[in-house]
C-alpha positions, 0 to 999 in steps of 0.5 A: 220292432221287427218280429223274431222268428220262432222254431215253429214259425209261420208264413203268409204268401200271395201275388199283388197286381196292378188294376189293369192285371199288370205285377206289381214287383218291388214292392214292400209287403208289410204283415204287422201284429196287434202290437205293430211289431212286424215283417215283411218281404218284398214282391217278386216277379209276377207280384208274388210274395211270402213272409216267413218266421211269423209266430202265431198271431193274427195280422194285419197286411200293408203295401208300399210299392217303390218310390217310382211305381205308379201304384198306390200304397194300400192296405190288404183288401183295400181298407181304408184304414190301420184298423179297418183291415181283415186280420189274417190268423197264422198259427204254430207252424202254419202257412196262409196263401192265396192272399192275393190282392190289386192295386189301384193306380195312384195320383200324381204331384207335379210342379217346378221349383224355383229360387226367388230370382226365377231360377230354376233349383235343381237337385231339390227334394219334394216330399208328398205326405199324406195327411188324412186317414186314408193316406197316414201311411203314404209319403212319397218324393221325387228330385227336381230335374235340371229345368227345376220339374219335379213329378211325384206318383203313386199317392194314394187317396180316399173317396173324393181325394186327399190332401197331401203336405208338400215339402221342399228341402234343398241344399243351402235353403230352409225346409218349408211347405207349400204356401212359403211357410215354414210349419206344417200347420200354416201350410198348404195343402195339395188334393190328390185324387186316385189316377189323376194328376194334380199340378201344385204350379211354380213354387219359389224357394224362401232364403231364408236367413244365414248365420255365420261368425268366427269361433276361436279357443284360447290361442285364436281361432280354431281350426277343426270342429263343428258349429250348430245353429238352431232356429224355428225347429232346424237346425244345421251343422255347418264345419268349423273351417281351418281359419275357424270360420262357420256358415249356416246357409238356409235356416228359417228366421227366429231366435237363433241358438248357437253352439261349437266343440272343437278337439280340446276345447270346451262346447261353447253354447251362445254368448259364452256357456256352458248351457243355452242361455241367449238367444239372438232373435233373427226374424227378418227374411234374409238376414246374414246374422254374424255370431262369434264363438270363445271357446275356452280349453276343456275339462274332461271327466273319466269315470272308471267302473267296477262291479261283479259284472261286465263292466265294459257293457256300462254307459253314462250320461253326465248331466251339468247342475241344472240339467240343461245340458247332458254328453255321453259314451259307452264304456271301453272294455276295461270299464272306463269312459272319459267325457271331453269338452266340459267346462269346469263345474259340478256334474250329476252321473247316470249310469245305464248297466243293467245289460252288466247285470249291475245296478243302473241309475244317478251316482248317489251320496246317501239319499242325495244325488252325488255332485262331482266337482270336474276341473281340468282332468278329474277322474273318479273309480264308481263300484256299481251293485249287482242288481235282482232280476225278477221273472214270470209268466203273464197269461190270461185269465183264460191261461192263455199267454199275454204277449206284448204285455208290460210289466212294471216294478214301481217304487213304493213309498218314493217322493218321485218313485223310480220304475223298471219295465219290460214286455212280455214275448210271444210265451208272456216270459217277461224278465226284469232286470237292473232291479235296486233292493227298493220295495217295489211292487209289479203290475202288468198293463196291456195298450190297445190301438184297434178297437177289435184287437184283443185286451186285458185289464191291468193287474197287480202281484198277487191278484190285487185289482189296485196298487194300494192291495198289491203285494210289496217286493223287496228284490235283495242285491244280486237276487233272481227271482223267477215265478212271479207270474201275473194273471190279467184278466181278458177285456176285449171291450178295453174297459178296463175290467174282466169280461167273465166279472162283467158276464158275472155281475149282468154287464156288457162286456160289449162295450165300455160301461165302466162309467155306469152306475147300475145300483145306484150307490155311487160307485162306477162299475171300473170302481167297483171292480177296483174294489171287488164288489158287486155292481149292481148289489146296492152299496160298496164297500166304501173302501179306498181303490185310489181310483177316479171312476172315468172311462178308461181310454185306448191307448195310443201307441207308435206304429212302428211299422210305419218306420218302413216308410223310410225306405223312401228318401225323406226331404226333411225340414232342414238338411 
């Protein structure tokens, strides 16, 4: 998630050179927050480079140089890791400069590909991508030249260097390893060391298996579509030709799981369904494997949406009667969607409106999910409900706002309760919306990755430390609530109880105790805390907290910078 910039926004700024003194231009500067949500600026002449519309917060900075530059990738500093680098602090409106930094030359990969003839392949992709904590960030590639010879730079490498996973992707083979495995986990590894070459020698392409056949509808073979064939984790989307001819060229062997649509047809899967069911098991290398599609004519399903409410905004999912399989569209601006290539059968609707302000969630008949019998052209008219929106502030227990925050309505007293979430901004506002008129009840939950990042114990409304004492909501059609505020409690030892209770009863709130017993009584400190008793006073309570005692356990979460990463061309397992 890329970070939005406030009126009061800040900046950070500094120049990034090479080892020898040399600028470093065009590089990515990435400056990501405790919750890896991010900017990020590129260098310019002389390395120099500012990010602007920073809100307050503390933030950790990355380098990617372009794919062609010599320099390895970093971390401010040189860390050697996400959470090992020095947080920068930016507040309301403030500029940080000087954050000037170098760059070590990296190490190179090269080597030649070739098909198994001995033939050289040029045009194809050899993606390095680092597979150790030192380099977890890095993924470069370069293109095989006309001689096959590919050369990759700027890898970066902790002491005594890293391994890197090599991957090949060419027009017409598999993606596969180096070690002519197709999975990653059999795979060779390349040890790169910081400004040296590695040479990885000839690598000879695997062929492979192809796959092709004739798809054909009711009057023979067809002329337009598209085939998909599926196998060991690729797949590919070769075009139905105008004699209905398909061919999937350079898959890894397996079982092999085929699929074709066609304009007016129904989405045939192998043999002849509706779902996946068969698969045909193609394991030799280099088979031509010959699968034929029947595709029969299509049924469509058009669902037309009414609701107090922007109903144009309304999308679905229509899902076949085991679940298997499910197509979907957005609504066009008089609230109508129509869904083509089924086959005849029942169906189950989702329907996503919250962005209509209207009720998201499956058509239903009752308490049971509505079955709608789709044959030929079957149109139906759903009125959707107007949904309750509810809104507050999460802060600390310091009145500090909680950001990044999630917040969570929970369906009480459901067989499989249903949950709506949403995370607070930078102020701790959260809304909620979509909401049904079930009773819920609200509780915030705050994920850590870097163990020196800031934390807060959960917390449900009203104050309650357990679901089971929360406070229950039954949000009525329509309704906008605001002023449900939450109070979290600070937890910087991600315990999962308050540091001022710890301070209060003589634990550490250095460090994560929530497993001891310091009374003796059988209860854990997190068990008394649920309970809201005094840890080292003898025996709880007794009550029920519904909770097990463990240790509570970082979170871990997507860093969503690395999506930066992207920038560089990916050679894929398939393509």
């Amino acid at each position: 998630m890329i970070l939005v910039a406030l009126a009061t926004a800040g900046e950070l700024a500094g120049t990034l050179l090479g080892e020898e003194g040399d600028a470093v231009v065009g590089a990515t500067v990435v400056a990501y927050d405790p919750r890896f949500n991010y900017a990020t600026a590129t260098t310019r002449s002389g390395g120099a480079w500012t990010i602007t519309g920073l809100p307050a917060n503390a933030y950790r900075i990355l380098y990617f140089p372009a794919n062609d530059d010599p320099h390895a990738d970093g971390f401010f500093g040189g860390a050697p890791g996400v959470c090992d680098v020095e947080r920068v602090e930016v507040t309301d409106g403030g500029a940080r400069s000087g954050l000037d930094d170098m760059l070590p030359l990296g190490g190179t990969l090269a080597g030649r590909v070739l098909d198994l003839a001995g033939n050289p392949v040029p045009g194809t992709v050899v993606e390095a991508r680092g597979n150790d904590s030192a380099t977890q960030v890095v993924t470069r590639s370069a293109t095989a030249d006309s001689d096959g010879r590919y050369e990759i730079v700027g890898l970066g490498a902790g002491p005594g260097g890293s391994p890197y996973e090599v991957v090949f992707g060419a027009e017409g083979w598999p993606g596969q390893w180096l070690g002519q495995s197709y999975n990653s986990s059999t795979a060779e590894n390349a040890l790169v060391l910081l400004g040296e070459a590695t040479g990885v020698g000839d690598y000879a392409l695997l062929d492979g298996i192809s796959v092709s056949g004739v798809v054909s509808g009711p009057d023979g073979p067809v002329a337009s579509g598209t085939a998909y064939v599926y196998s060991d984790g690729q797949v590919l989307a070769p075009p139905i030709d105008t004699a209905g001819v398909y061919l999937a060229e350079g898959l890894p062997p397996g079982d092999v799981v085929a699929w074709a649509s066609s304009p007016g047809l129904a989405t045939t899967y192998y043999p002849a369904s509706d779902r996946p069911g068969s698969a045909m098991p193609v394991h030799e290398e280099g088979t031509e494997a010959t699968l034929d599609l029947s595709l029969p004519a299509e049924s469509t399903f058009t669902l037309a949406f009414t609701g107090n409410g922007d109903v144009s905004e309304v999308s679905v999912l229509v899902y076949n009667d085991t679940y298997t399989v499910g197509r979907g569209d957005g609504s066009d601006d008089a609230g109508r969607v129509t869904i083509t290539g089924l086959y005849p059968g029942d169906y189950y609707v989702y329907v996503f409106a919250d962005d209509a302000g209207l009720v998201s969630g499956f058509a239903m008949d009752g308490v049971e999910r509505r079955r709608f019998a789709v044959d030929g052209s079957t149109e139906v008219q759903l009125d959707l409900r107007q949904a309750g929106t509810f809104s507050g502030t999460v802060t600390g227990d310091d009145g500090a706002p909680v950001y990044g925050a999630t917040v969570s309505a929970i369906e009480v007293g459901a067989d499989e309760p249903r949950t709506w979430d949403t995370t607070t901004d930078h102020d701790g506002r959260y809304t909620l919306t979509g909401l049904d008129s079930a009773a819920v009840r609200l509780v915030a939950t705050s994920w850590w990755y870097c163990p020196s990042d800031p934390g807060w114990a959960d917390t449900w409304y009203d104050g309650a430390r357990a679901e089971e004492g929360a406070v229950v909501l039954e949000p009525a059609e329509g309704e906008v609530r605001d002023g449900l505020d939450l109070a979290m409690p600070v937890d910087d030892d991600h315990d999962g109880m308050g540091d001022a209770w710890e301070r209060e009863h003589g634990l550490d709130p250095g460090r994560d105790d929530s497993g001891d017993d310091p009374d003796g009584d059988g209860y854990t400190s997190l068990e008394e805390w649920l309970l809201d008793t005094d840890p080292t006073g003898g025996a709880a309570s007794g009550a029920d907290c519904g909770c097990s005692g463990a240790p509570r356990a970082g979170a871990v979460a997507t860093a969503t910078f690395l999506a930066v990463a992207t920038r560089r061309r990916r050679a894929a397992p398939s393509r």
